[in-house]
N, C-alpha and C positions, 0 to 999 in steps of 0.2 A: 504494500500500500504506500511506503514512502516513495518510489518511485514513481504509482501513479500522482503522486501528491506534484514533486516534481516535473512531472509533466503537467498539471495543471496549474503550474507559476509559468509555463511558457504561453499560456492562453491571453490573448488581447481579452480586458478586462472590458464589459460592456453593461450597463444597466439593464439591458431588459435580458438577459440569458446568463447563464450560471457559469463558471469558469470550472473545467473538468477534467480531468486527467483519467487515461486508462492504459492497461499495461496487461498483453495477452499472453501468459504462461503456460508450455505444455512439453516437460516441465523448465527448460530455458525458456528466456526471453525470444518469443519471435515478431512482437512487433508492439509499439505504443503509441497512443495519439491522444489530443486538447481537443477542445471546443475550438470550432471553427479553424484547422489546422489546414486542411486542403479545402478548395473553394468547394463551391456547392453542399457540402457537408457541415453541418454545426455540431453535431454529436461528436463527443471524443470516442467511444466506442464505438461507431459506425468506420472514423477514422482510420482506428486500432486496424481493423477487418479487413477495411479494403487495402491496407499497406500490406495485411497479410497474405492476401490473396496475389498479392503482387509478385511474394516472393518464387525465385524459378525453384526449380528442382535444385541447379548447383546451388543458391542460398540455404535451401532446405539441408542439403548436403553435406555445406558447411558448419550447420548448426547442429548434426546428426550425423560426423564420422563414422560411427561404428553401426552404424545398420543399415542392412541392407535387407531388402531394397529402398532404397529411400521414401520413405512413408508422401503420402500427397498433403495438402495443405488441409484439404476435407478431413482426411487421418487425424492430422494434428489437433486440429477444431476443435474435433469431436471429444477431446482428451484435455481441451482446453479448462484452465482457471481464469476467468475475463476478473482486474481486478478496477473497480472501478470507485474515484473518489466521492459521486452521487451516483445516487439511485435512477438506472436510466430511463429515459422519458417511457411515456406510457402511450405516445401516439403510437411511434416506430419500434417501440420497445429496441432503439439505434440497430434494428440488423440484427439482435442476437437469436433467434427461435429461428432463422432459418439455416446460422452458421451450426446448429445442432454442438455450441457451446456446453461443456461439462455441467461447469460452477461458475456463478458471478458471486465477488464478494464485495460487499459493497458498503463503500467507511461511513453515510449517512443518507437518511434518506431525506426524498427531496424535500424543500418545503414549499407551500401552496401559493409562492410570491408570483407566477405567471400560470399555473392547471395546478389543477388535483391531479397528484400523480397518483398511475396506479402499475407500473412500471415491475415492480417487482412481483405480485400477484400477476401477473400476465407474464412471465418471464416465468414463476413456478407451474403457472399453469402450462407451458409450453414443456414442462420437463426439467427445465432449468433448477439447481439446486440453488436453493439464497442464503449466503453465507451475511451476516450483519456482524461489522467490524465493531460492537457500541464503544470500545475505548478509542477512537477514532474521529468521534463523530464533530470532535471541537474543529479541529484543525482542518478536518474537510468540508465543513460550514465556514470555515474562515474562508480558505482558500476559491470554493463556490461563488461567494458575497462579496469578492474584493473592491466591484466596482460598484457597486450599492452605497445607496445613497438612502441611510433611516428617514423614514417618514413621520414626522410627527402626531401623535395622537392623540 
Protein backbone atom coordinates (compact mmCIF):
# COMPACT_ATOMS: atom_id res chain seq x y z
CA UNK A 1 0.00 0.00 0.00
CA UNK A 2 2.87 2.50 0.49
CA UNK A 3 3.71 2.27 -2.93
CA UNK A 4 0.37 2.75 -4.17
CA UNK A 5 0.22 5.80 -1.72
CA UNK A 6 3.27 6.93 -3.75
CA UNK A 7 1.99 6.72 -6.72
CA UNK A 8 -0.92 8.64 -5.66
CA UNK A 9 1.47 11.83 -4.72
CA UNK A 10 2.37 11.70 -8.42
CA UNK A 11 -1.58 12.54 -9.38
CA UNK A 12 -2.34 16.21 -10.55
CA UNK A 13 -4.40 17.36 -7.55
CA UNK A 14 -7.94 18.56 -8.75
CA UNK A 15 -11.04 19.47 -6.65
CA UNK A 16 -13.60 17.64 -8.19
CA UNK A 17 -11.82 14.00 -8.36
CA UNK A 18 -9.86 12.04 -5.63
CA UNK A 19 -6.09 11.76 -6.08
CA UNK A 20 -5.35 7.67 -6.25
CA UNK A 21 -2.71 5.57 -6.55
CA UNK A 22 -2.71 1.77 -7.50
CA UNK A 23 -0.03 -0.85 -7.77
CA UNK A 24 -0.93 -4.45 -9.58
CA UNK A 25 0.91 -7.49 -7.77
CA UNK A 26 1.05 -11.03 -8.98
CA UNK A 27 3.39 -11.80 -6.95
CA UNK A 28 6.02 -8.93 -8.37
CA UNK A 29 5.28 -5.66 -9.38
CA UNK A 30 3.91 -5.78 -12.89
CA UNK A 31 2.49 -2.58 -13.28
CA UNK A 32 1.03 0.83 -11.30
CA UNK A 33 -0.98 3.97 -12.07
CA UNK A 34 -2.65 7.68 -10.56
CA UNK A 35 -5.69 9.29 -11.29
CA UNK A 36 -5.61 10.75 -14.54
CA UNK A 37 -2.07 9.25 -15.53
CA UNK A 38 -2.80 8.48 -19.26
CA UNK A 39 -5.21 10.72 -21.18
CA UNK A 40 -8.68 9.52 -21.51
CA UNK A 41 -8.49 7.45 -18.35
CA UNK A 42 -9.16 9.12 -14.71
CA UNK A 43 -9.14 5.91 -12.61
CA UNK A 44 -5.63 4.86 -11.29
CA UNK A 45 -6.69 1.27 -11.52
CA UNK A 46 -8.16 1.27 -14.93
CA UNK A 47 -4.44 2.89 -15.49
CA UNK A 48 -2.62 0.06 -13.49
CA UNK A 49 -4.60 -2.46 -16.38
CA UNK A 50 -4.07 -1.16 -19.23
CA UNK A 51 -0.17 -0.59 -18.74
CA UNK A 52 -0.46 -4.11 -17.89
CA UNK A 53 -1.90 -5.28 -20.68
CA UNK A 54 0.73 -3.56 -22.48
CA UNK A 55 3.32 -5.51 -21.28
CA UNK A 56 4.95 -8.06 -24.27
CA UNK A 57 5.64 -11.45 -23.50
CA UNK A 58 9.67 -10.45 -23.30
CA UNK A 59 8.54 -7.98 -20.27
CA UNK A 60 6.57 -10.72 -18.84
CA UNK A 61 9.61 -12.79 -19.40
CA UNK A 62 11.76 -10.52 -17.62
CA UNK A 63 9.62 -10.33 -14.66
CA UNK A 64 9.37 -14.25 -14.64
CA UNK A 65 12.80 -15.92 -15.54
CA UNK A 66 12.34 -19.12 -14.27
CA UNK A 67 9.01 -20.21 -15.95
CA UNK A 68 8.22 -21.48 -18.50
CA UNK A 69 6.28 -21.14 -20.58
CA UNK A 70 5.95 -17.66 -19.89
CA UNK A 71 2.48 -17.26 -18.28
CA UNK A 72 0.05 -14.46 -20.49
CA UNK A 73 -0.87 -11.36 -18.87
CA UNK A 74 -4.62 -12.87 -18.59
CA UNK A 75 -2.57 -15.69 -16.24
CA UNK A 76 -1.07 -13.14 -14.33
CA UNK A 77 -4.58 -11.01 -13.74
CA UNK A 78 -6.09 -13.71 -12.67
CA UNK A 79 -3.49 -14.27 -9.65
CA UNK A 80 -3.50 -10.71 -9.31
CA UNK A 81 -3.41 -8.54 -5.78
CA UNK A 82 -4.93 -4.98 -7.21
CA UNK A 83 -3.76 -2.77 -4.32
CA UNK A 84 -5.55 0.30 -4.29
CA UNK A 85 -5.38 3.70 -2.11
CA UNK A 86 -9.46 4.36 -2.42
CA UNK A 87 -12.12 2.34 -2.87
CA UNK A 88 -12.78 2.09 -6.69
CA UNK A 89 -15.59 3.80 -8.39
CA UNK A 90 -18.66 2.02 -8.43
CA UNK A 91 -19.72 3.31 -12.18
CA UNK A 92 -16.75 1.40 -13.93
CA UNK A 93 -15.84 -0.48 -10.92
CA UNK A 94 -12.08 1.02 -13.07
CA UNK A 95 -11.85 -2.39 -15.34
CA UNK A 96 -11.54 -4.62 -12.56
CA UNK A 97 -14.46 -7.70 -12.88
CA UNK A 98 -13.44 -8.02 -16.33
CA UNK A 99 -9.59 -8.38 -15.68
CA UNK A 100 -10.98 -11.41 -13.43
CA UNK A 101 -8.49 -9.75 -10.72
CA UNK A 102 -7.63 -12.11 -7.44
CA UNK A 103 -7.99 -9.45 -4.55
CA UNK A 104 -8.33 -5.76 -4.32
CA UNK A 105 -7.20 -4.25 -1.17
CA UNK A 106 -8.00 -1.27 -0.53
CA UNK A 107 -6.49 1.47 2.31
CA UNK A 108 -10.08 3.55 2.57
CA UNK A 109 -13.19 3.75 1.21
CA UNK A 110 -14.52 6.30 -0.61
CA UNK A 111 -16.30 9.18 0.72
CA UNK A 112 -19.63 10.57 -0.74
CA UNK A 113 -17.89 14.20 -1.74
CA UNK A 114 -18.93 13.46 -5.79
CA UNK A 115 -21.49 9.51 -5.61
CA UNK A 116 -22.34 7.15 -3.36
CA UNK A 117 -19.98 4.74 -3.98
CA UNK A 118 -20.73 1.26 -4.07
CA UNK A 119 -17.42 0.09 -5.78
CA UNK A 120 -16.59 -2.54 -3.47
CA UNK A 121 -19.84 -4.45 -3.01
CA UNK A 122 -19.94 -4.74 -6.88
CA UNK A 123 -16.23 -5.72 -7.05
CA UNK A 124 -17.27 -8.78 -4.28
CA UNK A 125 -20.14 -9.30 -6.05
CA UNK A 126 -18.12 -9.95 -9.25
CA UNK A 127 -16.00 -12.49 -7.24
CA UNK A 128 -13.40 -10.19 -6.36
CA UNK A 129 -12.16 -10.67 -2.75
CA UNK A 130 -12.09 -7.16 -0.47
CA UNK A 131 -9.37 -6.88 1.57
CA UNK A 132 -9.88 -3.25 3.88
CA UNK A 133 -6.47 -1.98 4.96
CA UNK A 134 -8.50 0.03 8.29
CA UNK A 135 -4.83 1.12 9.70
CA UNK A 136 -4.42 2.92 6.48
CA UNK A 137 -7.25 4.71 6.14
CA UNK A 138 -5.77 8.20 7.55
CA UNK A 139 -3.07 8.70 5.11
CA UNK A 140 -5.13 7.50 2.05
CA UNK A 141 -7.83 10.02 2.92
CA UNK A 142 -5.15 12.54 3.10
CA UNK A 143 -3.49 11.77 0.01
CA UNK A 144 -7.30 11.27 -1.97
CA UNK A 145 -8.38 15.01 -0.54
CA UNK A 146 -5.17 16.84 -1.33
CA UNK A 147 -6.76 19.26 -3.54
CA UNK A 148 -9.99 19.84 -1.57
CA UNK A 149 -10.86 22.80 -0.41
CA UNK A 150 -13.21 22.37 3.23
CA UNK A 151 -16.56 23.64 2.90
CA UNK A 152 -17.87 25.59 5.53
CA UNK A 153 -20.81 24.47 7.46
Amino acid sequence: MLQALKEAGKCEPVQTAFCVGCVLVAPVILSTGYSRELPGNTHAEANALTKARFLSAADIATLFPSLSPTPTIDVLLALANVYTTLEPCSVRTSGLPPSKVKRCIIGVGEPDDFVKCEGARKLQEAGIEIVWLHDMQTECLAAARRAHIPTPR
